[in-house]
C-alpha positions as CSV (number, residue, x, y, z in Angstrom):
1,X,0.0,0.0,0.0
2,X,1.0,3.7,-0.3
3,X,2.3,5.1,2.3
4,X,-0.4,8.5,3.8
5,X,0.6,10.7,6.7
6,X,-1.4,12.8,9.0
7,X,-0.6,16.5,9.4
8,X,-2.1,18.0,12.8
9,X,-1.7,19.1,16.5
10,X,-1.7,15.7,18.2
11,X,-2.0,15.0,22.4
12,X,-0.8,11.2,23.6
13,X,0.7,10.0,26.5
14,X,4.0,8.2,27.3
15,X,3.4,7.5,30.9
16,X,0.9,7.4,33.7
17,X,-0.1,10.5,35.1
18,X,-0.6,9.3,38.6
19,X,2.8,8.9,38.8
20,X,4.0,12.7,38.0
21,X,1.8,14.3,40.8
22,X,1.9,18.0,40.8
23,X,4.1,18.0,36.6
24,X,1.1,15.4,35.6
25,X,2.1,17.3,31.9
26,X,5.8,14.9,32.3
27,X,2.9,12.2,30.7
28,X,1.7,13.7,28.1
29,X,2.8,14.3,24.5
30,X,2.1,17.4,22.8
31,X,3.1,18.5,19.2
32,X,1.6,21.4,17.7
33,X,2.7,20.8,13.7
34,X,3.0,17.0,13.6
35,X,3.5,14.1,11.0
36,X,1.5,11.1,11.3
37,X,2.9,8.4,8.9
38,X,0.9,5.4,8.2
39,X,2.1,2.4,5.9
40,X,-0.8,-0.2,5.8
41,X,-2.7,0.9,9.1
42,X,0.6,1.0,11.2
43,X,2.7,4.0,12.2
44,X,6.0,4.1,10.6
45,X,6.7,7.5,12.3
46,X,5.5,10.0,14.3
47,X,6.9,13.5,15.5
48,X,7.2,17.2,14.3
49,X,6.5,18.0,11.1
50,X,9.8,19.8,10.3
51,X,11.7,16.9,12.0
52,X,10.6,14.5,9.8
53,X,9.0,15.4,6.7
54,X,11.7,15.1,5.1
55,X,12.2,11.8,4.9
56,X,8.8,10.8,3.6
57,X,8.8,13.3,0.8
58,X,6.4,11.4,-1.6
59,X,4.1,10.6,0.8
60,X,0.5,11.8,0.3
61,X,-0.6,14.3,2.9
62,X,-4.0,14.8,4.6
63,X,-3.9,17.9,6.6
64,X,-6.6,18.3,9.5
65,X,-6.4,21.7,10.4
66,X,-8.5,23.3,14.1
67,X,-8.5,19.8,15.1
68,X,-6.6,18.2,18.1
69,X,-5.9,14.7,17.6
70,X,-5.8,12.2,20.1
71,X,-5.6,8.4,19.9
72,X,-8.9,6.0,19.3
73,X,-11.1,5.8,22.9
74,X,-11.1,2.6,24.6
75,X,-14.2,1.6,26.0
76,X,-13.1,-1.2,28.5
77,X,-17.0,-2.3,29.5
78,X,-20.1,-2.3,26.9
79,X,-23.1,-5.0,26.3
80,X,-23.6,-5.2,22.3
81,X,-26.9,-5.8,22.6
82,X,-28.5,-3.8,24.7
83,X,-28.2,-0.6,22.5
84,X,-31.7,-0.4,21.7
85,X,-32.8,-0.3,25.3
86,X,-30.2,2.9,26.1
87,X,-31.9,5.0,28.9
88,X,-34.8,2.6,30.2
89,X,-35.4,3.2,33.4
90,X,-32.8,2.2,35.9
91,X,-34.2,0.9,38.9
92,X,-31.9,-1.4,40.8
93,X,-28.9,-3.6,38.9
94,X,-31.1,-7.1,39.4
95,X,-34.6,-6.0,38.6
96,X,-33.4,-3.5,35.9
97,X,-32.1,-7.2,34.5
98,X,-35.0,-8.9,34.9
99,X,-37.3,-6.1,33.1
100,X,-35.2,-4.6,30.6
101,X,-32.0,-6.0,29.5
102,X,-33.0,-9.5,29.3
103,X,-35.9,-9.2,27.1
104,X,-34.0,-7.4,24.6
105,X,-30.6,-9.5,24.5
106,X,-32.9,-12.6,24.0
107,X,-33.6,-11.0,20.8
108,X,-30.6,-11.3,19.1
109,X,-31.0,-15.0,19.3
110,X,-32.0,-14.0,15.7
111,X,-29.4,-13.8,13.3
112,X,-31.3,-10.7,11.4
113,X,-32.2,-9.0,14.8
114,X,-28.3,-9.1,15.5
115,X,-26.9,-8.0,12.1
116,X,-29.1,-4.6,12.5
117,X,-27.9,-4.3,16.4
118,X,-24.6,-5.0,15.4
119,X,-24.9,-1.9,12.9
120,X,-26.5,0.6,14.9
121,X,-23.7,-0.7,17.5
122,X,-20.3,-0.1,15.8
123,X,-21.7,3.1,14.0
124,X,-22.3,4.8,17.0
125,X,-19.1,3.9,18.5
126,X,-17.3,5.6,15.8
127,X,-19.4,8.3,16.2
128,X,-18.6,8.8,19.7
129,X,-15.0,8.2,19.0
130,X,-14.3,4.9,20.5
131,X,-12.3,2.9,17.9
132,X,-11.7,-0.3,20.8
133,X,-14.6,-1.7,22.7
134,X,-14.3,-5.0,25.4
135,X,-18.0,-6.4,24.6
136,X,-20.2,-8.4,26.4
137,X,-22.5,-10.3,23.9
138,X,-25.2,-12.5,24.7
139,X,-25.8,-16.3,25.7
140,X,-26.4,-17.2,22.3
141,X,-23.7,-18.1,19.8
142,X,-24.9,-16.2,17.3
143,X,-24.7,-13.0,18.8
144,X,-20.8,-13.6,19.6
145,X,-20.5,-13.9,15.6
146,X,-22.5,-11.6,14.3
147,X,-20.2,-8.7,17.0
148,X,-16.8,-10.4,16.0
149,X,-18.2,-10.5,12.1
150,X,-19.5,-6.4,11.9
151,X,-15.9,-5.8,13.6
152,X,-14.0,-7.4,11.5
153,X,-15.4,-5.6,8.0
154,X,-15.1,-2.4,9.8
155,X,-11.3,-3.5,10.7
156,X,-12.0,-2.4,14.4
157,X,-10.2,-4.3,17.6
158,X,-12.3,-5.8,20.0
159,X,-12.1,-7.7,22.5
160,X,-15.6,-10.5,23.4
161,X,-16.7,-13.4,23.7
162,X,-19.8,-15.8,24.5
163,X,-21.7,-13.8,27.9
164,X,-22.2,-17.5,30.2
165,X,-25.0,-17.3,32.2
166,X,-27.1,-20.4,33.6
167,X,-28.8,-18.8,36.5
168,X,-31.3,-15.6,37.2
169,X,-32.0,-15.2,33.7
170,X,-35.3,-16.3,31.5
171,X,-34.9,-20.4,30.7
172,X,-34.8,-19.4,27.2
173,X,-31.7,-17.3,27.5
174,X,-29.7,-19.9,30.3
175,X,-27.2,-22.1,28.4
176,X,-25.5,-25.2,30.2
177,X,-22.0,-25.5,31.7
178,X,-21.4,-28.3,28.9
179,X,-22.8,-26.2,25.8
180,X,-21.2,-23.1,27.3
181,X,-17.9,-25.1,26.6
182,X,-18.5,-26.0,23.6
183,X,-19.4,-23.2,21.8
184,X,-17.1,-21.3,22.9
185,X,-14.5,-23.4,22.1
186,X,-15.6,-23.1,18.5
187,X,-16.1,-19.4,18.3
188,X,-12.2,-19.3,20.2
189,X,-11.1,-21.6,16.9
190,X,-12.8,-19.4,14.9
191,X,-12.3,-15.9,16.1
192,X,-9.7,-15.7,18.1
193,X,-6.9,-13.7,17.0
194,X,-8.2,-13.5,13.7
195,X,-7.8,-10.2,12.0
196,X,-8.3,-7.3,15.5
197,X,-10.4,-9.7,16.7
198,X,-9.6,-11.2,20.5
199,X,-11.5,-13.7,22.4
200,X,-12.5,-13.1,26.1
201,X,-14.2,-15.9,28.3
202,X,-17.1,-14.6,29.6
203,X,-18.9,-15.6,33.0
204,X,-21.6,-13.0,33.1
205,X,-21.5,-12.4,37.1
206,X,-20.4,-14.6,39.9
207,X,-24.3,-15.3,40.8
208,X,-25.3,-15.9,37.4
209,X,-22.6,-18.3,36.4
210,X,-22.9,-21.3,38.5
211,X,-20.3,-23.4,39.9
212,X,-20.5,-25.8,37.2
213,X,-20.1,-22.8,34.4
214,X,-16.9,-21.3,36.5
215,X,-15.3,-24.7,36.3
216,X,-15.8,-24.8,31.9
217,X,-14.1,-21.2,32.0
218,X,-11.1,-22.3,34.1
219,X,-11.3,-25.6,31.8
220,X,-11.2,-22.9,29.1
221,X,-8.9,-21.0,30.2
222,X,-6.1,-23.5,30.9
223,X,-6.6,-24.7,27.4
224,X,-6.1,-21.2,26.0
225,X,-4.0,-19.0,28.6
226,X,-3.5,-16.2,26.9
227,X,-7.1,-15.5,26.5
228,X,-8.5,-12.9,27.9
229,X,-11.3,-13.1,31.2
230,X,-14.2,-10.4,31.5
231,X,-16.7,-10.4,33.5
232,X,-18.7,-7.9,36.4
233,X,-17.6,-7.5,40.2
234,X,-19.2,-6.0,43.4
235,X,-21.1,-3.8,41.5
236,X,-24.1,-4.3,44.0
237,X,-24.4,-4.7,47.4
238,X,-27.5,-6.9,47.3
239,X,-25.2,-9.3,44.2
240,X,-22.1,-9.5,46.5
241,X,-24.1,-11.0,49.1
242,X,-26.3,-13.4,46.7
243,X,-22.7,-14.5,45.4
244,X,-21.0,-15.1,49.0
245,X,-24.1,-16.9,50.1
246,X,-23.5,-19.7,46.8
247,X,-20.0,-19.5,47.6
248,X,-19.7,-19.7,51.5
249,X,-15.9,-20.8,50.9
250,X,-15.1,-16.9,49.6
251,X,-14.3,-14.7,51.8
252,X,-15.1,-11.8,49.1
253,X,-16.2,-11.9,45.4
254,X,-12.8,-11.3,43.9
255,X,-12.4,-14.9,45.6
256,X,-15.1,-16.7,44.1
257,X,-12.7,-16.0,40.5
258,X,-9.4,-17.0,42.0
259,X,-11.0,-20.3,42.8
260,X,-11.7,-20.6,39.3
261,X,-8.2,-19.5,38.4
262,X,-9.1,-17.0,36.3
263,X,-7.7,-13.8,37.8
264,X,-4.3,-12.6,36.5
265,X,-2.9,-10.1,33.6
266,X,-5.7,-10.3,31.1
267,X,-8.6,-10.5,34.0
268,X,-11.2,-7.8,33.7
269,X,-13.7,-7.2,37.0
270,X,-16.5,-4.7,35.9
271,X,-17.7,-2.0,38.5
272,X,-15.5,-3.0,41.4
273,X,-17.5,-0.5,43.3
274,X,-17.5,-2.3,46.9
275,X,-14.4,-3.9,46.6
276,X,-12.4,-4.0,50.0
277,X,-8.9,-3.0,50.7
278,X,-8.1,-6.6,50.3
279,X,-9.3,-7.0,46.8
280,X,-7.8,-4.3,45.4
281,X,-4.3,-5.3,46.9
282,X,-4.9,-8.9,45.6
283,X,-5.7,-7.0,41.4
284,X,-2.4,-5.8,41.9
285,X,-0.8,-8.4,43.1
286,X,-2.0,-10.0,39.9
287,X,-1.9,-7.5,37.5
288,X,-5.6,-7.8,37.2
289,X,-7.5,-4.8,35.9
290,X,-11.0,-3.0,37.1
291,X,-13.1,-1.4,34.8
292,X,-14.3,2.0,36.4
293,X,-18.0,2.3,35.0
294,X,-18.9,5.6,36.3
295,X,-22.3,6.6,34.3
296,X,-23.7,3.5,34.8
297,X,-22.8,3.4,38.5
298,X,-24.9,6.6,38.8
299,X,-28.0,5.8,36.5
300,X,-28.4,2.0,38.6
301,X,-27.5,4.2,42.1
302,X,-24.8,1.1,42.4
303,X,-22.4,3.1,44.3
304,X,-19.0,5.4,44.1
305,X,-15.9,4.2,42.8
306,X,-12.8,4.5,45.0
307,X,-10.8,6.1,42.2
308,X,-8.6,7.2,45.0
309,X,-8.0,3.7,46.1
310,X,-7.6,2.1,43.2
311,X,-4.6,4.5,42.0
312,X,-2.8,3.6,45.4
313,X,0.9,3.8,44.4
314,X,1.8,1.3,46.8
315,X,-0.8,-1.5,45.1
316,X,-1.8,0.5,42.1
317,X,-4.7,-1.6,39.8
318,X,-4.5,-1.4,36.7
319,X,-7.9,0.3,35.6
320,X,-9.9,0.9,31.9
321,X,-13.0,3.3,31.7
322,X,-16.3,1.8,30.7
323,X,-19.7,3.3,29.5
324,X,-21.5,0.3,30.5
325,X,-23.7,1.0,27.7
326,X,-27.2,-0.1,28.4
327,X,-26.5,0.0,32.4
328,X,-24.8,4.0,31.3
329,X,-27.1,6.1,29.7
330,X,-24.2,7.0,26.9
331,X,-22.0,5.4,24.4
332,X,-19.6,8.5,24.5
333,X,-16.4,7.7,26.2
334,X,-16.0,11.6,26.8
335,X,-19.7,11.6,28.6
336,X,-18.0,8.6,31.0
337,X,-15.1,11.1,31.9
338,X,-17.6,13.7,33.1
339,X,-19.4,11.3,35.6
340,X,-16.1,10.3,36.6
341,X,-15.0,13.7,37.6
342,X,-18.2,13.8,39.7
343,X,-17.9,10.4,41.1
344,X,-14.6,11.8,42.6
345,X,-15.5,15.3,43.2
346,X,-18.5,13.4,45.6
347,X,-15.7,10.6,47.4
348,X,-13.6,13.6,48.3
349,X,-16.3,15.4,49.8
350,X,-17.3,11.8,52.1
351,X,-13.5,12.1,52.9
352,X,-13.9,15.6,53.8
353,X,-16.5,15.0,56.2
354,X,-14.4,13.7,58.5
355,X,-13.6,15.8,61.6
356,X,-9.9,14.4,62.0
357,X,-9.0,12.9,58.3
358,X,-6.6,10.7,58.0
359,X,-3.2,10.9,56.2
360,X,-3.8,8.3,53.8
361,X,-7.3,9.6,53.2
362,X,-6.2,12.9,52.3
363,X,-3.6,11.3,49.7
364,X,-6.3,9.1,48.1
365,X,-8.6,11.9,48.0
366,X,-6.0,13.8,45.8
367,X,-5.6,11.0,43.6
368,X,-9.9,11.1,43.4
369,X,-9.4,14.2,41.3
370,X,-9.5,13.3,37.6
371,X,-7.3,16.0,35.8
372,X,-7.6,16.0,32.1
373,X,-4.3,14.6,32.0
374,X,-5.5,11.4,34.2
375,X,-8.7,11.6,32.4
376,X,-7.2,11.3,28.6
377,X,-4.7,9.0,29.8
378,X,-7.7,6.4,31.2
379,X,-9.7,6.0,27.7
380,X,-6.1,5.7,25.7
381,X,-3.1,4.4,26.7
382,X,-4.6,3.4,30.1
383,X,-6.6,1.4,28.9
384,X,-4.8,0.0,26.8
385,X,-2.2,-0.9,29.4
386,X,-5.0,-2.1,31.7
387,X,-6.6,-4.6,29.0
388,X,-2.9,-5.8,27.8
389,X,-3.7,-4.7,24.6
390,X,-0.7,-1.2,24.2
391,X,1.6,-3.8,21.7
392,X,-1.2,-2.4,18.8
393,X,-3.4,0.5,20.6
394,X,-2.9,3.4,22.7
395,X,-1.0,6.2,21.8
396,X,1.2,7.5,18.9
397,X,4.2,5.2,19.3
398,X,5.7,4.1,16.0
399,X,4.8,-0.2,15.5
400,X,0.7,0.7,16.8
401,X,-1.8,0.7,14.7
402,X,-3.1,3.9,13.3
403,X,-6.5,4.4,15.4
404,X,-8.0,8.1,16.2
405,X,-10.1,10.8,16.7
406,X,-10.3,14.3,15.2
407,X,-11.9,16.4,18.0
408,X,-13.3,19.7,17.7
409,X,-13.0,21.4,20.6
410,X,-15.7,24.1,20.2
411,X,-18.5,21.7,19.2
412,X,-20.9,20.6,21.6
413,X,-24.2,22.4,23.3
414,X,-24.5,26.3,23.1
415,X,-22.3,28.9,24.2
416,X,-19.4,25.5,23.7
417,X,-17.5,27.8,21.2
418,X,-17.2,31.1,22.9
419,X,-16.0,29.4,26.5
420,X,-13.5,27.3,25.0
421,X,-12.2,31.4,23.3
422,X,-10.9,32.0,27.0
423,X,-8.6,29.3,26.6
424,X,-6.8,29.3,23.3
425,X,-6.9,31.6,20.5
426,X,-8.4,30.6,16.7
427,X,-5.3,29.2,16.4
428,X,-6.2,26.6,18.4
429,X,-3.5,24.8,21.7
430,X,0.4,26.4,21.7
431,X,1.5,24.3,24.8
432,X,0.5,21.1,26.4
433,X,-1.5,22.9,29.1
434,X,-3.5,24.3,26.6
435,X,-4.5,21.3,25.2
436,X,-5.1,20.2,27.9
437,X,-7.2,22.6,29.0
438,X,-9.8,22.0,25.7
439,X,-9.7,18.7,26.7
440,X,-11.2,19.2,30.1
441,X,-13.9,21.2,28.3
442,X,-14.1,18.8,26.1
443,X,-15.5,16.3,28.8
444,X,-17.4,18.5,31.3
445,X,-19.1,20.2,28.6
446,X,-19.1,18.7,25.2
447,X,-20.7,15.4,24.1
448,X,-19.9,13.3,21.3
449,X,-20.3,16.0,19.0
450,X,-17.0,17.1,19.9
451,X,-15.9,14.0,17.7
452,X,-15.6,15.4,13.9
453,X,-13.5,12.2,12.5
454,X,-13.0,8.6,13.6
455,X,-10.0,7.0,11.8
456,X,-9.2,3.1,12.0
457,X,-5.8,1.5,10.7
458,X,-5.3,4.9,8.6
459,X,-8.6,5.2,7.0
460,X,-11.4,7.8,8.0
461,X,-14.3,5.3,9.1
462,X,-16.3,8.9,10.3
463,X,-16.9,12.1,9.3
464,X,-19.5,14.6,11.3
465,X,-22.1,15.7,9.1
């Protein structure tokens, strides 16, 4: 293929921001006139424009000008098939289940029903800007092929797999621990690793998956070990104690999945809202990652994430963003970042109710506060890190494939335009902090119509109208 290059102000990261507290700019990656360079969806090189435009003097230039450009979003937690049922009414996690999310996943049992889904799915993902999604499916076979099949013409990584459930769910939608097995190990011999796709085993939820079902996923997983493991954790208090109750061995729910031995560098636990200190020592010990759900955590009243906690240097988890989408009442990654700002704007102020806080509360309470840096950094190369997927996705580095978003800093809701004019000039970001500033507009105020072009492998897959 010919080689194409990008011309444009681009914002990455090279490091965690957590670790540069008080200089959280040491992690980020600012050029103002770069070069993008892209040879069959990968980046050959990346840097300033004057730097290195000289070596690549035939190649054909696209210049996106008043953009900032930012790697592809990473949506580390989503359910393909409850799209259609985005913003029913919440409730509680296990009724909400029971009335809305479980009639419509049993409809894409239906190879037609799914196809649609699965287009309405990935084209509003692009639209939002996420370029990487970690999917739950359904119980049905099927819907696992139809996901991994729209992904693949649209040249998208994912990460999914068969969702196992066999308990608290409709008897038309339970499979067995024995058919579970099975057809997933067809869909592994069939999808796994083929093209972006990966292949994640898939217990639903500890009380949905019974014993039986845990022991086929460890079964699973020792035959494949470099598979990945995703599933939900102490999301609810009411689930934690159904689960303990099945499993009177456990001392916690993290516990119930170690039995199984299924917790380690590719293990994703969605919510991890009541996790104890324990728990969140034992996913670092492991190198175990939490999803941080924060939209959905709101909409279901589920609780508030210990950001704080999680991003203890001492035992520091590694951590992706989700939207949760149907539980989160958006598919934008950016509108996930602005609950999550919230979530620890509200944990500090439980902190500061104390009347003599404690040292170690005050430091996690700094560490609640989600900067733009830390925010950015969490739905890119975070994330990435967190899913062990940063060898192809992430940020900018040269060997990654070329996945990301044009943004437009002055779109969004009224008045967008004229309060992101107090930050930079029409010139658009001179300095990292000033792109970093538009980016924290960018997520308190704008929306996914801050999102003007999607790009995956080097090719625009979305344009705003």
């Amino acid at each position: 293929m010919v080689q194409t290059a990008i011309r444009a102000t681009f914002f990455d990261f090279i490091d965690d921001p957590w670790k540069h507290v008080g200089e959280e700019h040491r992690a980020a990656r600012f050029v103002h006139d770069g070069l993008l360079v892209i040879d069959d969806g990968m980046i050959v090189a990346f840097g300033d424009y004057q730097d290195i435009s000289g070596d690549y003097p035939n190649v054909e230039v696209t210049e996106i000008p008043g953009r900032l450009i930012t790697p592809g979003y990473i949506d580390g937690h989503i359910h393909f098939p409850q799209t259609r049922m985005l913003g029913a009414y919440g409730e509680q996690l296990l009724p909400w289940l029971e009335k809305s999310v479980f009639p419509e996943e049993m409809r894409y049992g239906d190879r037609e029903y799914a196809e649609d889904g699965a287009k309405r799915f990935f084209d509003t993902l692009l639209a939002s800007g996420t370029t990487t999604c970690q999917a739950f499916t359904s119980s049905y076979k099927v819907t696992t092929e139809v996901f991994f099949d729209e992904a693949a013409k649209r040249n998208m990584r994912v990460i999914g797999g068969l969702t196992g459930i066999d308990r608290f769910a409709p008897d038309d939608y339970l499979v067995t621990p024995e058919s579970f097995y099975a057809d997933s190990a067809d869909l592994i011999d069939r999808y796994s690793a083929a093209g972006r796709n990966l292949y994640a085993i898939t217990p639903r939820f500890g009380l949905g998956a019974s014993k039986e079902l845990l022991e086929q996923c460890r079964r699973l997983k020792e035959a494949n070990p470099d598979l990945w493991v995703n599933t939900h954790i102490s999301e609810n208090p009411a689930e934690i104690r159904a689960v303990l109750a099945v499993h009177p061995d456990c001392d916690d729910y993290l516990g119930v999945y170690e039995k199984y031995g299924l917790v380690g560098p590719r293990f994703s636990g969605g919510h991890g809202i009541w996790l104890s200190d324990s728990e969140f020592r034992r996913f670092a010990a492991s190198g175990a990652s939490v999803t941080f759900c924060p939209s959905s955590n709101l909409f279901l009243g589920s609780g508030l994430f210990r950001l704080g906690r999680a991003t203890d240097p001492e035992h520091r988890v590694k951590l992706s963003f989700g939207t949760d989408m149907g539980g989160g009442n958006r598919f934008s990654m950016l509108n996930a970042l602005e609950d999550a700002y919230k979530v620890g704007m509200l944990n500090n102020t439980l902190l500061d109710g104390s009347v003599n806080p404690r040292e170690q509360d005050l430091e996690e309470a700094e560490r609640n506060k989600l900067s733009p840096y830390r925010a950015f950094y969490s739905i890119t190369l975070g994330a990435a890190e967190a899913l062990s997927i940063d060898e192809w996705v992430g940020n900018f580095e040269v060997g990654k494939e070329a996945d990301f978003v044009a943004l437009d800093w002055t779109a969004g809701p009224p008045a967008m335009e004229w309060h992101q004019s107090l930050l930079v000039d029409e010139h658009g970001p001179a300095s990292t902090e000033d792109a970093a500033a538009l980016l924290f507009g960018v997520m308190m105020v704008g929306d996914e119509r801050c999102v003007d072009e999607t790009w995956i492998m080097g090719e625009r897959a979305y344009k705003k109208a």
